[in-house]
DRENVEX-984080 format. One record per residue (C-alpha): residue in one letter; x negated, z, y. Coordinates in steps of 0.001 Angstrom, whole numbers, plus 500000, padded with zeros to 6 digits. Each point is the difference from the previous one (the first is absolute). Example, Ala and Ser with C-alpha at 12.3 -4.5 7.8 and 13.67 -1.06 7.14 Angstrom:
! DRENVEX-984080
A/487700/507800/495500
S/498630/499340/503440
//
This chain:
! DRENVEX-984080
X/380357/555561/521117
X/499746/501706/503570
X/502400/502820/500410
X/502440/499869/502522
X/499811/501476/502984
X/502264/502355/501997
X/500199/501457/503066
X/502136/503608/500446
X/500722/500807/503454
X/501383/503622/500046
X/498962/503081/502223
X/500713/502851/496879
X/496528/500253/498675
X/501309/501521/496664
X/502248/497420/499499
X/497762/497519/500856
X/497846/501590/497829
X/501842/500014/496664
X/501365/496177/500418
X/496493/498983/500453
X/498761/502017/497206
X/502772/498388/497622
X/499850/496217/501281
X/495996/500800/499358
X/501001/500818/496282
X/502407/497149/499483
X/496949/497203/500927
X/500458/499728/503679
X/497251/499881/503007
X/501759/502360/502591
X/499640/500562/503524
X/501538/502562/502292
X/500736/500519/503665
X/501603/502534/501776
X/499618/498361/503495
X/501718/496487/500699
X/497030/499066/502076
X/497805/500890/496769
X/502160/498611/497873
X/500099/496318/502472
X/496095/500539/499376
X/500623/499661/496325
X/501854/497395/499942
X/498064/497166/501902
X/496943/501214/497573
X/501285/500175/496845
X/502071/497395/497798
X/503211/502312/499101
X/502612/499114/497244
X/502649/502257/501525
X/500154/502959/502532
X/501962/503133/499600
X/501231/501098/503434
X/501457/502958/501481
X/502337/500052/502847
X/498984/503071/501394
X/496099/499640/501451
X/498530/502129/502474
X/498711/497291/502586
X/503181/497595/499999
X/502472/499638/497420
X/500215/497513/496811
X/502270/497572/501776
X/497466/499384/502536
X/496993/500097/497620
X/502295/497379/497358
X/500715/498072/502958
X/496114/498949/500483
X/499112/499844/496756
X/502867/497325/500273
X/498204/498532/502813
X/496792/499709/498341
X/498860/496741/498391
X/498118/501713/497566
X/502759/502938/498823
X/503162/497554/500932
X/500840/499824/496192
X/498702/502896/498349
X/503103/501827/498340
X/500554/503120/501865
X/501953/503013/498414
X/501923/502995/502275
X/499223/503036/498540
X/501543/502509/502100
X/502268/503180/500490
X/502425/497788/502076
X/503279/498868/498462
X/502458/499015/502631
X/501171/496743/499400
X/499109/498957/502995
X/496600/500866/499389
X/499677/497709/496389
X/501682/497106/502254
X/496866/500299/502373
X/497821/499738/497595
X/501472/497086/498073
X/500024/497720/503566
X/496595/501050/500155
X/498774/498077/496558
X/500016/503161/497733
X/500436/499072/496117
X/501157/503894/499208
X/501259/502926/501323
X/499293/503376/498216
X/501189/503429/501419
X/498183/503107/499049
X/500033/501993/497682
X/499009/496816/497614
X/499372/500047/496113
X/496057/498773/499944
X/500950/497286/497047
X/502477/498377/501153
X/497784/499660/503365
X/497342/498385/498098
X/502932/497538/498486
X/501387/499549/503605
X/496201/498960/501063
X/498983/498090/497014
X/502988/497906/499943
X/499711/499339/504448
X/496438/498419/499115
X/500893/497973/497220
X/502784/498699/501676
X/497479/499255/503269
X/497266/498276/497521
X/503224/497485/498482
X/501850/498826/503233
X/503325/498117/499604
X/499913/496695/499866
X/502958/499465/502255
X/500416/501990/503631
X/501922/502848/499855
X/502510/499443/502648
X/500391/496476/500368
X/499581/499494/496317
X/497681/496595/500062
X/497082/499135/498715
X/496617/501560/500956
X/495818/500556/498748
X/499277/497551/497178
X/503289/498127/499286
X/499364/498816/503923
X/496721/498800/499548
X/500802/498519/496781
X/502761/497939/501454
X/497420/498915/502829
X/497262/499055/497582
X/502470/497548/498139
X/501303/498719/503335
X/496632/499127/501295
X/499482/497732/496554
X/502886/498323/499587
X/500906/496528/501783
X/502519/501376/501262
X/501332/499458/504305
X/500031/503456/500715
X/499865/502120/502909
X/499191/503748/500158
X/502343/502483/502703
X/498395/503194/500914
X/502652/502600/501719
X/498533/502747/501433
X/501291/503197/501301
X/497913/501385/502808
X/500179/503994/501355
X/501790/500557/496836
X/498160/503555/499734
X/501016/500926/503537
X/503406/499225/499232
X/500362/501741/497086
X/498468/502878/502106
X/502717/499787/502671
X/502889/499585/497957
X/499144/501236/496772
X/499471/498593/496208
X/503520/499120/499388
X/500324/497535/502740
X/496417/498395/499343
X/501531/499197/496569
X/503025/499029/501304
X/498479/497408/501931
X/497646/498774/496862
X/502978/500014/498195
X/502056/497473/502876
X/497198/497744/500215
X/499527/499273/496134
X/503708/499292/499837
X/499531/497744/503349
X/497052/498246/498248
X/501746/499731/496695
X/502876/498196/501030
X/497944/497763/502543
X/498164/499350/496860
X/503209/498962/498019
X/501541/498091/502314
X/496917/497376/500718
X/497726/500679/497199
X/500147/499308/496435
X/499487/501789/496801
X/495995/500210/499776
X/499845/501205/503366
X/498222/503860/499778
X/500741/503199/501847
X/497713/502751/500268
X/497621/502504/502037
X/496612/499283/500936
X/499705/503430/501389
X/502830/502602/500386
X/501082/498780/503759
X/499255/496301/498708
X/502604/497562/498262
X/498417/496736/498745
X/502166/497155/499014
X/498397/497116/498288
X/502343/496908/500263
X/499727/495986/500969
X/498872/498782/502558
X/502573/498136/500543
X/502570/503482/499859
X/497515/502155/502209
X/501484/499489/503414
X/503202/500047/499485
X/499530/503465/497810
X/498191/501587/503169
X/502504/498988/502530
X/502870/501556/497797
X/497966/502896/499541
X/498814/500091/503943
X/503525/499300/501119
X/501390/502831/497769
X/497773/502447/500733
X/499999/499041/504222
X/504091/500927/499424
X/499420/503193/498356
X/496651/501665/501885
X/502075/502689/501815
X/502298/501216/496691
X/496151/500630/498361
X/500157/503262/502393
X/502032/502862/498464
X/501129/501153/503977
X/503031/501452/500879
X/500278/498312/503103
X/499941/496055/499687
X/498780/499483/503836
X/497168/502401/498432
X/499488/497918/497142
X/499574/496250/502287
X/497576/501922/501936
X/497718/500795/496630
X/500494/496172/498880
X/499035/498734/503562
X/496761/502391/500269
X/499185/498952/496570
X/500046/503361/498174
X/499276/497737/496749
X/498502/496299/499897
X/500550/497716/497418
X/497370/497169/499687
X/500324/496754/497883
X/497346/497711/499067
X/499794/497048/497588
X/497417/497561/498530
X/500707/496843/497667
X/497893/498507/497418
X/498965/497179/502301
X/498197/502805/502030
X/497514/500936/497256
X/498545/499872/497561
X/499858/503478/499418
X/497329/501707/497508
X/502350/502698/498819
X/502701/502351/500778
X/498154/501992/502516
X/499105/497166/501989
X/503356/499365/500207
X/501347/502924/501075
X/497356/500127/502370
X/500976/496449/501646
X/503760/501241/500240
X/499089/503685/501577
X/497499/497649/502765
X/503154/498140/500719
X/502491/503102/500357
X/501889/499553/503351
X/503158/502413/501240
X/502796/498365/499484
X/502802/502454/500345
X/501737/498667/503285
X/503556/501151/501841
X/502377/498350/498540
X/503724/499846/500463
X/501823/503364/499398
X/501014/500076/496443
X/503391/500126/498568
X/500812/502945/497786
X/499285/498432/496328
X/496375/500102/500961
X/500637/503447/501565
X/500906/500815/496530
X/496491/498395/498234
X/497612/502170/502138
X/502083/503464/500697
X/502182/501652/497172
X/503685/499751/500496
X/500407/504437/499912
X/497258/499775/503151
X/502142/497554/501759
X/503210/501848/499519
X/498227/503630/500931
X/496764/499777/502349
X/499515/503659/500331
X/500183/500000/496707
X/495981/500499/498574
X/498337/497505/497938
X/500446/503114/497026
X/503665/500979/499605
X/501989/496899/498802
X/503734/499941/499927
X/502071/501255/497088
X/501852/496690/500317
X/497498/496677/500989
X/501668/497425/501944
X/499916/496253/498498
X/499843/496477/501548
X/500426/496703/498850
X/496079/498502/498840
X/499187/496895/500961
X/496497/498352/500705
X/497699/502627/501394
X/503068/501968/500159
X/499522/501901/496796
X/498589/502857/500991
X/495973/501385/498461
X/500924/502331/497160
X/498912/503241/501244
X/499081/502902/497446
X/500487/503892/500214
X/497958/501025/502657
//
């Protein structure tokens, strides 16, 4: 079996030295980099199982270089561990909105390192079956449910909602509100779902900015003009602004998109799953349009109820004593964990 492959980024040579020496010894192919230019270099030519970054580099710092490792196709999800002197808090929230699976301040025990790294790439080789923030379906189960679909006699009709610029958004306003928006539209397209669908109808990710509903044809409209409608009355409450004149600005200039595209079984055949999601992504369209300014209980499904009550208040300090309101339809607000 090959022997996987890191990458340690870190400008102390002894240090760099004696991890690579021990990682060596414990059955791994290592690679080192003191540079973040050499270390980019690496990474596009070698297949890595996890990099060990420092934050401190002496070209630009390990923000910058995690950012574009981030931003490359190729090293987008390759675990990547902070190994650092820095231990502000502030510091380990940077790196977690970055994509970092682990955190580790120096000085480190060299053991439970090579725990902390073995257990980061078997958790990257298994990936969960459901998305981690919205909490559907994704990978296999997804294509599974497609392959049945596309055999049965079934009416059906496939949705595909897309979320465009996601990646810029999440750059602008951070990782908490890109999940908070995930999190609004699954409830939005959960309870469109319930209220026209039926009980075989299936919700889940085709990619991670993709929700796929497979449904009847005969329910298919009607589910995209709820969701449509919905998400037309909530665009501007998707930005986490103080100012809400700030916040119709961002919705009219289209900070995010959301796209919608749908095919039926009368539109096929279809030889397999891929072809089908490839017929829905060809059909993709933006459909997130100004609607009517919406009343506060879908306020309260897009932006939490402690933002609302305190907008200087940062997306990080919670109040001792959360504010409530009444659920109803896409009311209930996303559950939102510790951040």
């Amino acid at each position: 079996m090959d022997k996987p492959q890191l990458l340690i980024v870190e400008d102390d040579l002894d240090l760099a030295e004696m991890v690579t020496s021990y990682f060596r010894v414990q059955n791994y192919d290592v690679l080192s980099a003191a540079w973040a230019d050499e270390a980019l270099k690496l990474a596009q030519d070698n297949d890595l199982d996890l990099i060990m970054l420092d934050i401190r580099l002496p070209d630009i710092d390990g923000f910058e270089l995690c950012r574009q490792l981030r931003q490359n196709r190729k090293t987008q999800d390759t675990p990547i561990i902070f190994l650092t002197e820095k231990r502000d808090r502030i510091d380990k929230l940077h790196g977690l909105q970055l994509g970092v699976v682990d955190y580790i301040t120096k000085p480190f025990d060299i053991m439970e390192l090579r725990l902390r790294v073995r257990n980061a790439i078997q958790r990257a080789k298994t990936p969960s079956a459901t998305h981690p923030v919205t909490e559907l379906m994704t990978g296999s189960v997804v294509d599974e449910k497609m392959a049945v679909l596309l055999t049965s006699e079934r009416d059906w009709a496939a949705l595909l909602i897309a979320i465009t610029r996601l990646d810029d958004f999440r750059e602008r306003y951070g990782f908490v509100a890109a999940d908070d928006v995930l999190r609004a539209l699954a409830l939005i397209i959960r309870n469109a779902v319930r209220q026209y669908g039926d009980k075989d109808d299936f919700i889940g990710h085709a990619a991670p900015d993709q929700f796929l509903i497979l449904t009847d044809a005969a329910h298919v409209d009607d589910i995209r003009e709820r969701i449509e409608r919905r998400i037309g009355q909530s665009q501007e409450y998707f930005y986490p602004l103080h100012d809400r004149d700030r916040a119709q600005q961002a919705a009219r200039e289209q900070h995010l998109n959301i796209e919608t595209g749908q095919v039926s079984a009368s539109d096929g055949p279809y030889a397999d799953a891929d072809a089908l999601l490839t017929a829905l992504r060809s059909r993709l369209h933006v459909s997130l349009s100004s609607g009517p300014a919406p009343d506060d209980d879908v306020t309260r499904s897009v932006r939490p109820a402690w933002l609302r009550r305190d907008p200087d208040r940062s997306a990080t300090q919670p109040p001792s004593e959360p504010t409530t309101s009444p659920p109803d339809d896409d009311v209930t607000r996303p559950h939102r964990g510790d951040s």
